[in-house]
N, C-alpha and C positions, 0 to 999 in steps of 0.2 A: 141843834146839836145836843144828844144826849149826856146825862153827865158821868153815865157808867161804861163808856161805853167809848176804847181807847185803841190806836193803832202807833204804835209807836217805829219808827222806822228810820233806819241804819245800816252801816254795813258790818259790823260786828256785833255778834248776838251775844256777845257777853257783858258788852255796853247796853245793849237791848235789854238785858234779863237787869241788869243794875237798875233801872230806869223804871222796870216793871216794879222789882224789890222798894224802891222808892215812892212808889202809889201807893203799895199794898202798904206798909210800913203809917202813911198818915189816913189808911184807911181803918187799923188797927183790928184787922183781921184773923181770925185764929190759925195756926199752920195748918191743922186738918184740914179748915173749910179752904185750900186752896189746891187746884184741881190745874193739871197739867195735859196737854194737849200737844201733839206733833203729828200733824196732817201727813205727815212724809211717809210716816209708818203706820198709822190711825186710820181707818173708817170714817170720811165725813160726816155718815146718819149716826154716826155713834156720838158726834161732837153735837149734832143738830139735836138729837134726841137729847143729852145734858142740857140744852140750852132751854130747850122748848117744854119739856117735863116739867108740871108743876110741884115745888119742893114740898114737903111737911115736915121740914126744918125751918124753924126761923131766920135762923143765923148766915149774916150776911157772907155770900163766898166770891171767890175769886177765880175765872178760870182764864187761865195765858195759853196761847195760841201759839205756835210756833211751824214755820211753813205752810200759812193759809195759800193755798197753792190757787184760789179761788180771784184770786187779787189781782195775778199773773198772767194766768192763762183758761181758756174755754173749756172744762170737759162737758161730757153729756152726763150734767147731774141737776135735778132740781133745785134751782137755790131760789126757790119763792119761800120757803119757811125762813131761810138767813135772811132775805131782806125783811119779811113782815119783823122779824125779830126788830133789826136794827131798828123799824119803826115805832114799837112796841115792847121795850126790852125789859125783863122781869126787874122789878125794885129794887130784889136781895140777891143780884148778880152783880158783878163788875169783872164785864170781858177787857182783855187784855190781847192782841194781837202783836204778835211780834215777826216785822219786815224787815228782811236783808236788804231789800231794792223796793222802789217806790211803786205803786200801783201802777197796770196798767188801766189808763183813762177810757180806754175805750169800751173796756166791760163792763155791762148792765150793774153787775154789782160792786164795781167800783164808785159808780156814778152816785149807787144810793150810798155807798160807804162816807163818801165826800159830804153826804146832807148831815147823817146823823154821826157819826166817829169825830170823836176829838184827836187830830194828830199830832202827834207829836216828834218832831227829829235830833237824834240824838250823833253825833260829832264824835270824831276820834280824837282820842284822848291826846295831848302834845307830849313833848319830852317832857317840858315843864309843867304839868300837870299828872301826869302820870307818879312822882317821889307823894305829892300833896294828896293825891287821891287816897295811896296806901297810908298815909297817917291819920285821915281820915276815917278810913276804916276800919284803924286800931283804933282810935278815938273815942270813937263810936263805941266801943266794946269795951274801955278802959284798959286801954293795954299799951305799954309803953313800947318804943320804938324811937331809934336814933337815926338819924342823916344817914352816918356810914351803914347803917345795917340796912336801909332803905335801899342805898345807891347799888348793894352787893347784891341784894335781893334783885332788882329790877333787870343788875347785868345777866344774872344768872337764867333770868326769865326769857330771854332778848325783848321787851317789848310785848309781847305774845300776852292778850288780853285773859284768855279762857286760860292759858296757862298759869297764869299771874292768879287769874282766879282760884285755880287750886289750891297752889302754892300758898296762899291768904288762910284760905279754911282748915288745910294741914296743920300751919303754923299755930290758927288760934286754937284748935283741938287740942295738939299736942305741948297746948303751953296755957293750958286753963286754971291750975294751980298758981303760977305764978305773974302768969298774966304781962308777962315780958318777955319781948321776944330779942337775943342778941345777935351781934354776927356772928359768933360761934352757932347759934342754935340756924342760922342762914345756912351756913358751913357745912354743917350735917348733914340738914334735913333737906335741902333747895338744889338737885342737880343743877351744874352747868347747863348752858344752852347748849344746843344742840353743834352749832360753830364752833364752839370754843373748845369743847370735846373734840371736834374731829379736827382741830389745826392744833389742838396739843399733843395729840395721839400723833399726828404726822411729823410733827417737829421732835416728838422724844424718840423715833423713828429714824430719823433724819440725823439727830445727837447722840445716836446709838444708847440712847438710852433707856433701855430695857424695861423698869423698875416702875419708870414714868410710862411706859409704853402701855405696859398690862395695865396699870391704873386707870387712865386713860380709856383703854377698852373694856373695862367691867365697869364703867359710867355708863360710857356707852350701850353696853349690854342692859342695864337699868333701865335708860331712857328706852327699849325697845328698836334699838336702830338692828337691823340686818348687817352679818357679818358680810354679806356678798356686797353691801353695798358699803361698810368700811373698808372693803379689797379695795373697792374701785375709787374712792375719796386718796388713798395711802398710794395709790398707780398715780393718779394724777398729778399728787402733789409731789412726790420723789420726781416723775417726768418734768414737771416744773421746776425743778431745781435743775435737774442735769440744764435743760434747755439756757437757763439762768447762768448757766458757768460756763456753757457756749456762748453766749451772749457776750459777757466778760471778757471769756478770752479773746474776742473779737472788737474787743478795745470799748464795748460800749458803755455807756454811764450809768448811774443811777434810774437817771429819768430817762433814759430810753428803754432801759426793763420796763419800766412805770409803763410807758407809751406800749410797749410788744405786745403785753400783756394787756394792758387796759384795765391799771388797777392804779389806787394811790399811791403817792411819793412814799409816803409813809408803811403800805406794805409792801413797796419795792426795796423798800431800805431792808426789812427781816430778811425776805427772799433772796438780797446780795450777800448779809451776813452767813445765810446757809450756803449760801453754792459758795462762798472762800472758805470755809471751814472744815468744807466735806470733801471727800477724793472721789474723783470722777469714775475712777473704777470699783469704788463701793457701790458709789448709786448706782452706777448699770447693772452689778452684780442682783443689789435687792430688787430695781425693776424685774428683770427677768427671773429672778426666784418667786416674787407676788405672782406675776403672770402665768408660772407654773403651777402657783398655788391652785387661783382662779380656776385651770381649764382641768387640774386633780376634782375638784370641788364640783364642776358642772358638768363632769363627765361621771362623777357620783364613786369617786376613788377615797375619798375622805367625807367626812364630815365637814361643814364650813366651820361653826366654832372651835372645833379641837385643831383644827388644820392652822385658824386662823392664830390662834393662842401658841400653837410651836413655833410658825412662824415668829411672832413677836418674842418670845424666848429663847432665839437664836436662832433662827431658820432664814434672816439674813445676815449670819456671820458677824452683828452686834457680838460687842467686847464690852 
């Protein structure tokens, strides 16, 4: 087994890339001498030729691999220069392979990959590891950071690895002077998840209210979400309410919303709060005004954002 010479492999690549960051880091590397690769979009000969070319630099570099697609599956490509490599691999390299899914065993050069590649598997992060990671990361960097502003941080992200990762490098950029980061500075700079945006946006919808409604949707518009696909979230969830207040009327519980639907106790309990609060002939009114919206929009009579923005500013008879 070589010692330069690493496959690191997981289902998320930005646990993957942290892991790679992690080698390189106790390998003390320069950033220039570190050379980046993505087969998905790349030229094999072109990764082979970097590999194989002899340097006239000294200095030791690093090159990461990303969708060795070699590993997976058969093309019609020569890979007798990858394996001589593997067997024989330059002193002042250290390859870095990065895998979503495990080798297949069956291909020639998996089989040499097995002799010479150090692998290594890397785990998805837990709830409870995931607050510890990001203070570590501040840490690392000497930058303060609190529980609350961690736990705000993490909601905002849902969980979402590469996104969390941006979020991290934004923050520490934008807060390099002071080197603290608060939940105000969360507040600002860290959209809402993507959820949380579109059951706010429905519920100020929902509470006729307006103010919250628009806010709501120029988050969203940030995150990049499609207004055609905010119609159809705000259809759904007004449909879900009416159904909710039929349900009711028809003497049923709590838990049997819970059960209809096939959602928790806990968000049958909001969706009872909405359907008693609201008039059944509002909601039918805004369903079938969205729905007009929609077929205005995809019959190319409106714009989808300006169409969708009237609507939310009273174009369902919100007060």
């Amino acid at each position: 087994m070589q010692e330069n010479l690493y496959a690191i492999v997981g289902k998320d690549i930005f646990l993957l890339e942290n892991e790679a960051e992690t080698i390189i880091e106790k390998l003390n590397v320069e950033p220039f001498n570190i050379i980046s690769y993505d087969l998905a979009e790349e030229e094999l000969d072109d990764f082979i030729q970097e590999i194989t070319t002899v340097s006239l630099l000294s200095d030791k570099k690093v090159i990461k691999v990303r969708n060795p697609w070699f590993f997976s599956e058969n093309r019609d490509h020569d890979l007798v220069p990858l394996k001589n490599y593997f067997k024989n691999p330059k002193e002042d390299t250290v390859l870095i392979f990065l895998l979503t899914e495990e080798i297949n065993q069956s291909l020639e050069i998996s089989k040499e990959a097995k002799k010479y590649l150090r692998f290594e598997f890397v785990k998805e992060l837990t709830q409870k590891e995931l607050p510890v990671y990001v203070k570590e990361y501040f840490n690392k960097r000497s930058y303060k950071i609190n529980d609350e502003t961690i736990k705000e941080l993490l909601s905002r992200v849902d969980n979402n690895y590469q996104l969390l990762k941006n979020e991290l490098t934004k923050l520490e950029l934008l807060k390099t002077e002071t080197k603290s980061i608060t939940l105000k500075d969360v507040e600002l700079l860290v959209a809402r998840n993507l959820e949380d945006n579109l059951f706010e946006l429905s519920t100020a919808v929902i509470e006729k209210n307006k103010q919250k409604a628009i806010e709501s949707y120029y988050d969203l518009l940030i995150r990049g979400v499609d207004a055609v696909t905010i119609i159809s979230n705000l259809g759904n969830k007004i449909k879900e309410t009416i159904t909710t207040k039929h349900l009711l009327r028809k003497g049923l519980s709590q838990q049997s919303v819970a059960d209809y639907f096939n959602v928790s106790n806990g968000r049958a309990y909001y969706m009872v709060i909405n359907a008693n609060n609201q008039d059944l002939k509002f909601l039918e009114s805004s369903y079938k005004s969205l729905a007009d919206l929609d077929y205005k929009i995809k019959s190319g009579q409106i714009d989808k954002n300006l169409g969708l923005e009237l609507w939310l500013l009273g174009g369902y008879n919100a007060k």
